[in-house]
C-alpha positions in Angstrom: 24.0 -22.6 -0.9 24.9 -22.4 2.9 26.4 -19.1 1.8 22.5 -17.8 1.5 21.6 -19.3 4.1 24.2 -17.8 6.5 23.0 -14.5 5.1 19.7 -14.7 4.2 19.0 -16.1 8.0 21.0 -13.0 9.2 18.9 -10.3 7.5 15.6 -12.1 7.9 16.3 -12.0 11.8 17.4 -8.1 12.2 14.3 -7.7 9.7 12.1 -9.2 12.5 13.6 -8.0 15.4 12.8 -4.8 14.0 9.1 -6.2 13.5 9.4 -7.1 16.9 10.6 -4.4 18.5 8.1 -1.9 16.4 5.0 -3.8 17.7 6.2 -3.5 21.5 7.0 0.4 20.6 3.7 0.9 19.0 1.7 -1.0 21.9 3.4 1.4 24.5 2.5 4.2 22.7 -0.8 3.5 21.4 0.1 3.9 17.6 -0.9 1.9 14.6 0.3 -1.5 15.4 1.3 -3.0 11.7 3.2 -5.3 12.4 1.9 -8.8 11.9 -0.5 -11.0 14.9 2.4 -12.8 17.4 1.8 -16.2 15.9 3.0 -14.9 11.9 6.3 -13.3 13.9 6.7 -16.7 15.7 6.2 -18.6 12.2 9.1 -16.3 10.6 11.3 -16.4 13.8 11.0 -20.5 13.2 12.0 -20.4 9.6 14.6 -17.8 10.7 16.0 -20.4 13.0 16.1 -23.3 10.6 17.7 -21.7 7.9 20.6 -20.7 10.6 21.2 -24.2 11.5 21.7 -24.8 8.1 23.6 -21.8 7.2 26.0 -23.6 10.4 27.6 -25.7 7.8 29.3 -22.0 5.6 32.6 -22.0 7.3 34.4 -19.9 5.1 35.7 -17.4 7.4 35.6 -16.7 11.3 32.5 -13.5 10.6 30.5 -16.7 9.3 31.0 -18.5 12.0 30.1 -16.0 14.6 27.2 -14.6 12.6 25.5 -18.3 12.4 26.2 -18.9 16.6 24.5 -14.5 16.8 21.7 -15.8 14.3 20.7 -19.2 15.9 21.6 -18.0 19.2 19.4 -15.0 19.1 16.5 -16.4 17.0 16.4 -19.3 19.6 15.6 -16.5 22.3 13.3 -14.3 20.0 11.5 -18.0 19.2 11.3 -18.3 22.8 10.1 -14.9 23.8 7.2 -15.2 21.1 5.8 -18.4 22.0 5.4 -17.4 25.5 3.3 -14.0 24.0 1.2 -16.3 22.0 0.6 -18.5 25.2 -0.4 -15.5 27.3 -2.3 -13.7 24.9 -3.9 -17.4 24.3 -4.8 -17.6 28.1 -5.6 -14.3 28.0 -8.4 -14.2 25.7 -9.9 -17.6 26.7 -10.5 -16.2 30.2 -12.5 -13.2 29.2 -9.6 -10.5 29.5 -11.2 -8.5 27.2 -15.2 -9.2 25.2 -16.3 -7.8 22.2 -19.2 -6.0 22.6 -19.9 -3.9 19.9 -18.8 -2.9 16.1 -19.3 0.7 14.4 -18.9 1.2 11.0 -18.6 5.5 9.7 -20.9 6.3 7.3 -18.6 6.1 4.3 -17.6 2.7 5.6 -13.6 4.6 5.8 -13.5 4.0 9.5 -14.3 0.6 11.6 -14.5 0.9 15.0 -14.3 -2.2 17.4 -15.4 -2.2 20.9 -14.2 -4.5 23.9 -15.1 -4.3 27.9 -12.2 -5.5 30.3 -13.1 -6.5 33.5 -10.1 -6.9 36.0 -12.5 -8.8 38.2 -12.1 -8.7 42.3 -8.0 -7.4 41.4 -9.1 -4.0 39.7 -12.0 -2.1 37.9 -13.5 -2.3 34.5 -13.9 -0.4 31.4 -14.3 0.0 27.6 -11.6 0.0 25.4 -12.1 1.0 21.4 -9.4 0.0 18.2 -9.9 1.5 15.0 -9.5 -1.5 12.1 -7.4 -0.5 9.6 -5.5 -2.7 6.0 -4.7 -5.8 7.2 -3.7 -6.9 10.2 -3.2 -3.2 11.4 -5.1 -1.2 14.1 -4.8 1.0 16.5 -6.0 1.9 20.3 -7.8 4.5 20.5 -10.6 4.8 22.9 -10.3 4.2 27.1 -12.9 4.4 29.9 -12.5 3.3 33.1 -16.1 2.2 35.0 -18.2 1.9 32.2 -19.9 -0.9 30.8 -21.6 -0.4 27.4 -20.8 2.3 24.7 -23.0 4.7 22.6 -21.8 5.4 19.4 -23.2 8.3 17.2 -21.5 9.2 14.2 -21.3 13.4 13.3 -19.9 12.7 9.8 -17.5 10.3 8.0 -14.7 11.5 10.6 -16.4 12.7 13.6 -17.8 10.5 15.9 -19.2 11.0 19.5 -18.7 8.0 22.0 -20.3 8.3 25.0 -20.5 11.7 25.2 -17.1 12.3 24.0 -16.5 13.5 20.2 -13.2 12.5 18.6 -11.6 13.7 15.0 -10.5 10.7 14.0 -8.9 12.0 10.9 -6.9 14.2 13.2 -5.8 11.1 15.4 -7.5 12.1 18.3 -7.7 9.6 21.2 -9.3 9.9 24.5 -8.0 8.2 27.6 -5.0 7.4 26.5 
């Protein structure tokens, strides 16, 4: 049974390092985000880190050994890394980083659009931000304005929509400030 452990504790941590590393990739580059919210990647990274200790006890060979140490060792820092994203995107929401303002639906209900206004306060400027909603846990960014406080939404059709003033394809992925 440590034998599975070893293993399984192996896979399951290149699985979400992969996770990991996808949802930093797709934040840069304003793509669908599907990977799952910080806290269900910290959960896993957890798990991941108590099967390791257990799969410590499979001492069969000298890879074992050093893929248990790699395993606990790495998901100790992944564990790490995650819980201080969930404590700074925790802080970050409480203090108003970011406030939903508005929701827009497409006519066919394929599309839903959500709305936020960012406010850097005395430090920088403000603006409107939009995420489209998509299965799941999955969005993705897709609107940015800089000095602008509220949003008009007017929908052409089921993919064309004109936000303030500016009309996006959205079955095309088309984007605008970003």
């Amino acid at each position: 049974m440590n034998k599975q452990y070893n293993l399984g504790s192996f896979y399951l941590l290149l699985a979400l390092a992969a996770l990991v590393g996808y949802a930093i990739y797709s934040n840069i580059n304003h793509m669908w985000l599907v990977a799952p919210p910080n806290y269900i990647l910290l959960l896993g990274s957890l798990c991941i880190l108590v099967l390791a200790i257990k799969g410590l006890k499979y001492k069969e060979n000298r890879l074992a050994r050093i893929r248990s140490w790699v395993t606990v060792a790495f998901s100790s820092l992944l564990s790490i890394a995650l819980i201080i994203a969930v404590i700074v995107t925790f802080l970050a929401s409480t203090m108003g980083a970011s406030v939903h303002i508005k929701t827009a639906s497409s006519p066919d209900d394929s599309y839903t659009l959500e709305f936020y206004r960012w406010n850097a306060g005395a430090a920088g400027s403000l603006g409107i931000s939009g995420e489209i909603n998509g299965p799941l846990w999955t969005k993705k960014r897709f609107y940015y304005q800089v000095n602008k406080e509220d949003v008009n939404v007017t929908w052409e059709d089921e993919n064309t929509v004109t936000i303030n003033n500016h009309t996006l394809q959205l079955d095309e992925g088309e984007t605008y400030g970003y």
